[in-house]
C-alpha positions as CSV (number, residue, x, y, z in Angstrom):
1,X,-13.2,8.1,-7.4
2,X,-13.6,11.7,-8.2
3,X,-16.5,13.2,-6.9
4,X,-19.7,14.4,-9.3
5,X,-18.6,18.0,-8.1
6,X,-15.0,17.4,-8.7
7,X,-15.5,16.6,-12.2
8,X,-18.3,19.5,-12.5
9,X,-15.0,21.7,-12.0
10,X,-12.8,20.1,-14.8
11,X,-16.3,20.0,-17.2
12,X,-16.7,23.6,-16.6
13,X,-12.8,24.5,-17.4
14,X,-13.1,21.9,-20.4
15,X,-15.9,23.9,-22.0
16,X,-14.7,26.8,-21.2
17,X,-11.6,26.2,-24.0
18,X,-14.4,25.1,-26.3
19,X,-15.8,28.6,-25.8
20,X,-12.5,29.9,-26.6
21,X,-12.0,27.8,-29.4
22,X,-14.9,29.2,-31.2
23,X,-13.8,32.8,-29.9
24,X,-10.4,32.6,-32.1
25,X,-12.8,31.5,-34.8
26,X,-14.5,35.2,-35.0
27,X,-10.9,36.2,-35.9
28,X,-11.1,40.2,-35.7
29,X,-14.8,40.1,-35.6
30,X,-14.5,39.5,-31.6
31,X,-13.2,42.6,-29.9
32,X,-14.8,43.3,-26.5
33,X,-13.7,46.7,-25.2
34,X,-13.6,44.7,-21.3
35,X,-10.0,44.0,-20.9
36,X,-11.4,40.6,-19.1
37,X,-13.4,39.3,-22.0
38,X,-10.4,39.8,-24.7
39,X,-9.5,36.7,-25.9
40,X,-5.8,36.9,-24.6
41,X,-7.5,37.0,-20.8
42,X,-9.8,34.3,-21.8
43,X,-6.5,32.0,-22.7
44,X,-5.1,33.0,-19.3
45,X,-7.9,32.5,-17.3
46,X,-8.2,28.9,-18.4
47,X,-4.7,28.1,-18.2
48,X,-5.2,29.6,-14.2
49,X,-7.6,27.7,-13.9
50,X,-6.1,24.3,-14.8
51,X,-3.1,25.4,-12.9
52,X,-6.3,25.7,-9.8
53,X,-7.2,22.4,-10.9
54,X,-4.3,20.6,-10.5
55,X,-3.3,21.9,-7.2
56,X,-6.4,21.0,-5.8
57,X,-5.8,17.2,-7.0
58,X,-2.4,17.5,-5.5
59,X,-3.1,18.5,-2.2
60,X,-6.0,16.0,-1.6
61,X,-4.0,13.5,-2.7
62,X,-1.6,14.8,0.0
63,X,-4.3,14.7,2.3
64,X,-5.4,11.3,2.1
65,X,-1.6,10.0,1.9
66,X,-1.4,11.9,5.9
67,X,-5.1,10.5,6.6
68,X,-3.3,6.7,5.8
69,X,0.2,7.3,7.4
70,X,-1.2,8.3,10.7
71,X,-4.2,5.6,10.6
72,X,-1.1,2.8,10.8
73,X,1.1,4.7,13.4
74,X,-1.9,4.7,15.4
75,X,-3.2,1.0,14.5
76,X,-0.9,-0.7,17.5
77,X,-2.0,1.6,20.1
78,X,-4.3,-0.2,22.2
79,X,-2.4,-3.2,22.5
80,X,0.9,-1.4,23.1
81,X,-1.3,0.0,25.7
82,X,-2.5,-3.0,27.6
83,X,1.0,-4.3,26.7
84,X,2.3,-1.6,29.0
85,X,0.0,-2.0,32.0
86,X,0.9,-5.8,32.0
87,X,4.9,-5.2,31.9
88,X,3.8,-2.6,34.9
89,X,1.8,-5.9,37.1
90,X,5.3,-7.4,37.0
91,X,7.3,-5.0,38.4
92,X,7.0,-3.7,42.3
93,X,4.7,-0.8,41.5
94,X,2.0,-0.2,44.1
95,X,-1.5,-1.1,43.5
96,X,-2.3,2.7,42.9
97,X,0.1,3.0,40.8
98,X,-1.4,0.0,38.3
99,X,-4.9,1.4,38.9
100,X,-3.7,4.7,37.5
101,X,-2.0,2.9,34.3
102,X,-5.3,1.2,34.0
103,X,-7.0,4.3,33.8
104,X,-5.8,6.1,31.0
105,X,-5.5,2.1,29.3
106,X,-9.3,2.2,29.8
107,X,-10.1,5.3,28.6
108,X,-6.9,4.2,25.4
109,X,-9.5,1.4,24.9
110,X,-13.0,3.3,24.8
111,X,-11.6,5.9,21.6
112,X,-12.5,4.5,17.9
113,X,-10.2,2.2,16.6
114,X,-7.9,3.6,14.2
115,X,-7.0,0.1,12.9
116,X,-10.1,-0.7,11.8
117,X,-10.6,2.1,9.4
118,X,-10.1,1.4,5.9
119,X,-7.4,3.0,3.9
120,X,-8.4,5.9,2.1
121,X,-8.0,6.1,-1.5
122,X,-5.6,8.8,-2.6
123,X,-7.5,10.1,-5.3
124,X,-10.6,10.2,-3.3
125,X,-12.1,13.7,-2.2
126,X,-11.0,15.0,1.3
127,X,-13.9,15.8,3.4
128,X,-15.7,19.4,2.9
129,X,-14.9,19.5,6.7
130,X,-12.3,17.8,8.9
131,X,-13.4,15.1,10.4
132,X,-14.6,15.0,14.0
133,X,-12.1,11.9,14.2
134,X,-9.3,14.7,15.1
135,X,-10.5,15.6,18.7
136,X,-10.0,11.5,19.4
137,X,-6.8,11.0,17.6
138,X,-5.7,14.2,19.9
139,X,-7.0,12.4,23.0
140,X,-5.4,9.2,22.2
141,X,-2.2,11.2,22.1
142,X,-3.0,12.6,25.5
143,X,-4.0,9.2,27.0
144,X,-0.9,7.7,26.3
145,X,1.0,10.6,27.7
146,X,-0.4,10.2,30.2
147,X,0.1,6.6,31.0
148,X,4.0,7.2,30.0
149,X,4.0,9.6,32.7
150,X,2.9,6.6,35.2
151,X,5.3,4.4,34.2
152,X,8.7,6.7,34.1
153,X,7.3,7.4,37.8
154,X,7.9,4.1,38.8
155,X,11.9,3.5,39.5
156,X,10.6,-0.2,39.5
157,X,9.7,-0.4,35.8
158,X,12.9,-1.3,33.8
159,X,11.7,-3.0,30.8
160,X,14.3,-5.2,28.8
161,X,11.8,-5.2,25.8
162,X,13.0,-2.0,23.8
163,X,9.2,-0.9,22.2
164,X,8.5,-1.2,26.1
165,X,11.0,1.5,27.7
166,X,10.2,4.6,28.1
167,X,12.3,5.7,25.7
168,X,10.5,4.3,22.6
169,X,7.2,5.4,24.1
170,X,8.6,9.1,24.6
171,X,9.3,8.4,20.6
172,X,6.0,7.3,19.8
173,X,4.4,10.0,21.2
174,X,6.5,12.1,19.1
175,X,6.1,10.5,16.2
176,X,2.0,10.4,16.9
177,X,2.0,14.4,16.8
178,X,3.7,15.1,14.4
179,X,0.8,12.4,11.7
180,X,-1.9,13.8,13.5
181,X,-0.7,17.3,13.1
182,X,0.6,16.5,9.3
183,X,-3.0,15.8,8.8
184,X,-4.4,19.4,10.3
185,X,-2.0,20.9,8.1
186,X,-2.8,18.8,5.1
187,X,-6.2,19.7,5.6
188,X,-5.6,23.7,5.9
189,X,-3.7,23.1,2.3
190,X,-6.5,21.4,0.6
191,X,-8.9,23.6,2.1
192,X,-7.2,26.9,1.0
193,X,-6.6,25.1,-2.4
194,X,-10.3,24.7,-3.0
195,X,-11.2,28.4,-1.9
196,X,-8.3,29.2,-4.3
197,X,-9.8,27.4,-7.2
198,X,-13.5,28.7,-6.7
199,X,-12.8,32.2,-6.3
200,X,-11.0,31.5,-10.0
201,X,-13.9,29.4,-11.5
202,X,-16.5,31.1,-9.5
203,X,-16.6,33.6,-7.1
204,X,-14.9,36.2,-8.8
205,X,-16.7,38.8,-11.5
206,X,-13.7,37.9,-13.6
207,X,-14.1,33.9,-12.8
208,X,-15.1,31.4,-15.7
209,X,-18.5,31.1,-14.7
210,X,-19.2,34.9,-14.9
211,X,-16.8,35.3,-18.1
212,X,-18.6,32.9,-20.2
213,X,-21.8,34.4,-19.3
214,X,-20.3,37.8,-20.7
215,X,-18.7,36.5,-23.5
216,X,-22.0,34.7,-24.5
217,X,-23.4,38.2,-24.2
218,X,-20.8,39.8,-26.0
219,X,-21.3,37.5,-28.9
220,X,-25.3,37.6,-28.8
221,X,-24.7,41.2,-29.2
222,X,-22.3,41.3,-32.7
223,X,-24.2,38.1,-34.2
224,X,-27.5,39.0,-33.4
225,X,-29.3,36.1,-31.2
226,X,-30.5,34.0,-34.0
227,X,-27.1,34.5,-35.4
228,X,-25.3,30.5,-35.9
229,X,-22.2,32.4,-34.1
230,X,-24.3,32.6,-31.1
231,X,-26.0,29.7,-31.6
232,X,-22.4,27.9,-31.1
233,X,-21.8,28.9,-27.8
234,X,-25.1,29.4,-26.0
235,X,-25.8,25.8,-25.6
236,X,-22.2,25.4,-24.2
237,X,-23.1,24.5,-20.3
238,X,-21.2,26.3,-17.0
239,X,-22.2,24.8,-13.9
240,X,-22.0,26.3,-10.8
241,X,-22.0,24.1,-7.7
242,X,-23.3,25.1,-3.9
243,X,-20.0,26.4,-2.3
């Protein structure tokens, strides 16, 4: 579900075409001498503006599709890591050596449990900020390097079960980096997305927010401001959220 703020965006882009509509209404009437309040500019600041919208909607949804991906390539970690240690107890590593597996298993067990997190809905919004989830993801990444680099250590360990050999865990790690860093860079899109689309709605003298105020302005100074011209478009509502 679309946050209120998300929708404030589309609302604000939705009434700014209703401001344009009655613009084309004052035929000839309307001509602003501001290049940015002609009603040409006003069409193609809208249709930027949905263009904005849409790419914002496309990259969260991108976002949250990475967010889900890597929450199930990490959901098997812990047990693959205990599974690990205990193909290492049967083999003739030293008791140091299984006390360092067990280490970085211990510390594999103490991070938040990706596999209990819920699946995040596509079309839900991506955090303002990324979540502090990231540094443990990285760590679990890091713990399981390192208990990899116990095992391929020991000329003893020579599993016959393939998600056990070193090979498939040199893989996994692979395969680990590259979700977790698909969702930094999912993240960094979104992100820039939303500056993108604020600066166009917003930020900008030339935005929709500022615009309509002008062309409200505009308007109130033809018509008159008990003129039923401007009486059409002041009550037409621009919100503009805490950015």
């Amino acid at each position: 579900m679309a946050s209120t703020s998300e929708v404030g965006h589309a609302k604000n882009v939705a009434n700014f075409q209703d401001l344009i509509e009655f613009v084309t209404g004052y035929g000839a009437t309307y001509n602003p001498s501001k290049s940015s309040l002609k009603l040409a500019q006003l069409v193609a600041l809208k249709a930027t503006a949905e263009t904005k919208l849409t790419d914002v909607i496309s990259k969260n949804t991108n976002y949250n599709n990475k967010v889900n991906e890597r929450m199930v390539a990490f959901s098997n970690l812990k047990s693959l890591s205990t599974r690990l240690v205990n193909a290492l107890q049967t083999t003739d590593a030293t008791t140091a050596t299984v006390n360092d597996a067990k280490t970085f298993n211990r510390k594999m067990q103490g991070k938040k449990a990706s596999s209990t997190q819920t699946p995040t809905d596509p079309n839900a919004p991506a955090p303002a900020t990324i979540s502090t989830s990231q540094q443990s993801y990285d760590q679990l990444i890091q713990h399981l390097t390192g208990l990899k680099s116990v095992l391929e250590e020991e000329p003893s360990y020579t599993p016959n079960e393939v998600e056990l050999q070193i090979a498939t865990i040199v893989a996994k790690i692979a395969d680990l980096t590259a979700k977790n860093t698909a969702v930094s860079t999912a993240y960094t899109n979104i992100s820039n997305s939303r500056i993108s689309r604020n600066e166009t709605l917003y930020t900008s003298d030339n935005g929709i927010f500022e615009t309509a105020s002008e062309v409200k302005k505009y308007i109130k100074s033809v018509f008159g401001a008990s003129s039923p011209q401007y009486n059409q478009v002041s009550g037409i509502k621009f919100s503009k959220p805490r950015l």
